[in-house]
N, C-alpha and C positions, 0 to 999 in steps of 0.2 A: 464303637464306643470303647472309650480307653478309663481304666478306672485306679488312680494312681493313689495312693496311701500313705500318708509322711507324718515325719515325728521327728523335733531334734532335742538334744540332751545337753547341759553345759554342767560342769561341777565348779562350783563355785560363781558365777555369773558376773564377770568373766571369769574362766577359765577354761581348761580343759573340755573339748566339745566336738558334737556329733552328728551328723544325720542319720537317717533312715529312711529308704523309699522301696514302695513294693509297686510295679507297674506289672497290670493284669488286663487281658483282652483275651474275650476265649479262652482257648485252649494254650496262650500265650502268657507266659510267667518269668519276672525276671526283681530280682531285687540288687539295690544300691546300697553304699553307704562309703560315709567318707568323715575324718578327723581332722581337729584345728587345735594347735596348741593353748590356745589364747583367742577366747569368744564367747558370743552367748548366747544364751537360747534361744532370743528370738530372731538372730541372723541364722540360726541353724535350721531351726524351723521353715524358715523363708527359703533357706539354700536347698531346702530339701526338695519344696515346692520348684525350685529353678531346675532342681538336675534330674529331677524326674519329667520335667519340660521339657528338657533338653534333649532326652532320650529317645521322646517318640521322632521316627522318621519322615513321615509325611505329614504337610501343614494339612489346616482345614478342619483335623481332628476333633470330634465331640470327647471332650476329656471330664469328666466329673474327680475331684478332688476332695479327700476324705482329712481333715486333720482337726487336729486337738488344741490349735491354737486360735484363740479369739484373736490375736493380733493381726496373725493372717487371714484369717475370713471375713471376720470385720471388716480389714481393708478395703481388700477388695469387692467381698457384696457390698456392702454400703456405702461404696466408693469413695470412703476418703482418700485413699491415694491418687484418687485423679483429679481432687482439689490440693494435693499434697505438691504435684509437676505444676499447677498451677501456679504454685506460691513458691518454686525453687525449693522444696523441700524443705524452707526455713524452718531452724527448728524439730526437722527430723530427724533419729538416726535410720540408718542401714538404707542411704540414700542408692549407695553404691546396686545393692541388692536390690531394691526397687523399680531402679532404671531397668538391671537384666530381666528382671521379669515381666517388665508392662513390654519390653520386646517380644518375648515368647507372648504372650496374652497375648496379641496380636496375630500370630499363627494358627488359632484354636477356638474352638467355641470352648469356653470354660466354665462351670462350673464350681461352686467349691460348697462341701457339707459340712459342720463342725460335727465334729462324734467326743463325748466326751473320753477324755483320758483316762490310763490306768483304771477302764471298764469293764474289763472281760471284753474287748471288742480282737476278735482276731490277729486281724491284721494291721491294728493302730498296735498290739503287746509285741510283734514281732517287727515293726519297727523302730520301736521305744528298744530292743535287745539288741538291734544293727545300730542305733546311734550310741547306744552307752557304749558296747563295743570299742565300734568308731575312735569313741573320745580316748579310751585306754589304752588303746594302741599305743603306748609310747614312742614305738620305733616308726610307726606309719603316719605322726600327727604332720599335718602339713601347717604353711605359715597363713594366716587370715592377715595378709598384709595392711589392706584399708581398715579396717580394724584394727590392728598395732596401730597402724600409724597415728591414723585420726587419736586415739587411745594416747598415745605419745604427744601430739599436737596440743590435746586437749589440756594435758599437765605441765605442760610448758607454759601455755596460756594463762597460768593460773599465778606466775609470780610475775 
């Protein structure tokens, strides 16, 4: 049983933003996190959930998922996203993000718990501190390309 913990952080929505992931088994302990110059919360949220996916090494895994975000557990317990592939995503964002995860889903029995946020819940405070982090990293923020762009497309579109 793998029990994985995520939180992402955006200042300004978009802007500046973060993940945080603590993946725990046993006596096995390891925490993530990673910055985007330009994003938003709820693709950080989401990315949190993919790269803490991405971490475990063998498929198969019973993974229980802890996060503070109704967008992604709702998702996916109540399976709008798999009416979401059905419909080409019309009308959704962070299609990009959605695609990589129903990949990894497919490697895992999954799980996912909502916990409320900023709770006193342990390990949801000490990934909400790895994403803020994350985000202010100035010298570390990477680019969230699909997101510029689409973000860029989108304004184009508009005249």
């Amino acid at each position: 049983m793998i029990e994985i913990y995520t939180d992402g952080a955006a200042s300004g929505n978009p802007g500046p933003g973060g993940y945080g992931v603590i993946l725990r088994s046993g006596q096995h302990y390891k925490e993530l996190s990673g910055g985007f110059r330009l994003t938003t919360n709820n693709r950080m949220e989401l990315l949190a959930v993919i790269e803490g996916l991405k971490s475990i090494k063998k498929s198969g895994q019973e993974v229980t998922i802890y996060s503070d975000s109704k967008y992604v557990v709702d998702s996916v317990e109540k399976g709008w996203v798999f009416g979401w592939v059905k419909k080409g995503f019309k009308d959704k964002k962070n299609k990009d993000l959605w695609l990589q995860y129903l990949e990894l889903h497919k490697l895992h029995k999954i799980k996912f718990i909502w916990i409320k946020g900023h709770n006193d819940h342990p390990e949801n405070e000490r990934c909400d501190v790895l994403a803020v982090a994350a985000s202010q990293n100035k010298a570390a923020l990477a680019i969230d390309s699909f997101f510029e762009t689409e973000k860029n497309n989108s304004a184009q579109n508009l005249f």
